[in-house]
N, C-alpha and C positions, 0 to 999 in steps of 0.2 A: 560509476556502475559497479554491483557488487558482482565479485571472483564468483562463481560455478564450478563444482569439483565434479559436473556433471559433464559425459560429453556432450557436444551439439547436434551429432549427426550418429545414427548406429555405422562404423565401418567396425566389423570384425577380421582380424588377421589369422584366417586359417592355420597358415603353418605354426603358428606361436600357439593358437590354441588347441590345435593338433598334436604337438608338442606336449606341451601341459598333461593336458586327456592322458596322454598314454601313460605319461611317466605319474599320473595320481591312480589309474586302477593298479599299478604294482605297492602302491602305499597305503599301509593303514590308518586312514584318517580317524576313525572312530576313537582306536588307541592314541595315538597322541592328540585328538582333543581332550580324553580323559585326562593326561599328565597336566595338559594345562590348566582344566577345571578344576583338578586338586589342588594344584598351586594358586588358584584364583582367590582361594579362603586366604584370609588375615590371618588368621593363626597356625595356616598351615604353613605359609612360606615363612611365619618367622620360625617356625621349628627346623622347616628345612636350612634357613640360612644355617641356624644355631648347627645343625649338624652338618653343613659347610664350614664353617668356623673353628669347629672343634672336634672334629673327625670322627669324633662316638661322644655317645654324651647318655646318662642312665637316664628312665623315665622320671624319675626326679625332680632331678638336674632342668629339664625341657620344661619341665610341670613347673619350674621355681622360672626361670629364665620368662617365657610367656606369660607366669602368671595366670592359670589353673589349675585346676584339680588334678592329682595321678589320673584319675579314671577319665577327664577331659582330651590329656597329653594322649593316655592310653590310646583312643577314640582314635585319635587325629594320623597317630604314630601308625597303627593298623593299617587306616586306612591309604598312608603314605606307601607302607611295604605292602600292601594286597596290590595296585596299583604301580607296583614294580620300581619304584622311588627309592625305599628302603630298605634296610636289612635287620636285624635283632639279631644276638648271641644272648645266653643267657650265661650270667657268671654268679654261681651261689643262689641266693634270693634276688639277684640284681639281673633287670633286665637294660641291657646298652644297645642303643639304635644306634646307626650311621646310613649313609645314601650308598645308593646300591654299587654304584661306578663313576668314572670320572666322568662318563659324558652328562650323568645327571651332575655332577659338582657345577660342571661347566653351562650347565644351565642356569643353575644358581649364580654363580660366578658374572656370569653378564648378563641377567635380571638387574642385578643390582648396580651394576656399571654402569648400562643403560640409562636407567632409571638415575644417576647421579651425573649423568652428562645433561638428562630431560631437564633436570634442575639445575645445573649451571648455563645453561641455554634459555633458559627464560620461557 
């Protein structure tokens, strides 16, 4: 007989979803599905890795590491710091991204952990 990841019967647990309820109207869902949707893009989490990795890194640097255009990097980099991800200082002609704080590092950080256990687990 084939598993069902479906229940059998509706029993809902009140207090648990009681619970839930309350503690998600004090939370901004909206904003953090945006963090994840940005992170969703291919070239966006390898830039964000790269600037896990390497603490600041110039648009360059991102553009050369991903393998795009400055104005592609440019694109992606904006969109990371509009979205509260990132940060930019500007030094000379040179623009240097990095992530905005450790709790975004740490997102990054066990994204990729994660994702290398998925893969030694078969």
């Amino acid at each position: 007989m084939k598993e069902q990841d479906v229940c059998q019967v509706n029993c809902v647990h009140d207090d648990k979803v009681g619970r839930v309820s309350a503690q998600l109207m004090d939370q901004n869902t909206a904003a953090a599905a945006k963090i994840f949707k940005a992170l969703s893009d291919e070239t966006r989490i390898k830039i964000a890795y790269s600037l896990y990795a390497e603490n600041e890194l110039c648009v360059c640097d991102v553009a050369a590491i991903v393998n795009c255009s400055t104005a592609t990097a440019s694109h992606h980099l904006r969109l990371l710091k509009n979205l509260g991800l990132a940060k930019y200082r500007k030094e000379g002609k040179l623009v240097f991204y990095s992530l905005i704080d450790d709790h975004v590092k740490q997102l990054i950080h066990l994204t990729f952990e994660h994702q290398k256990e998925m893969a030694m687990n078969g």
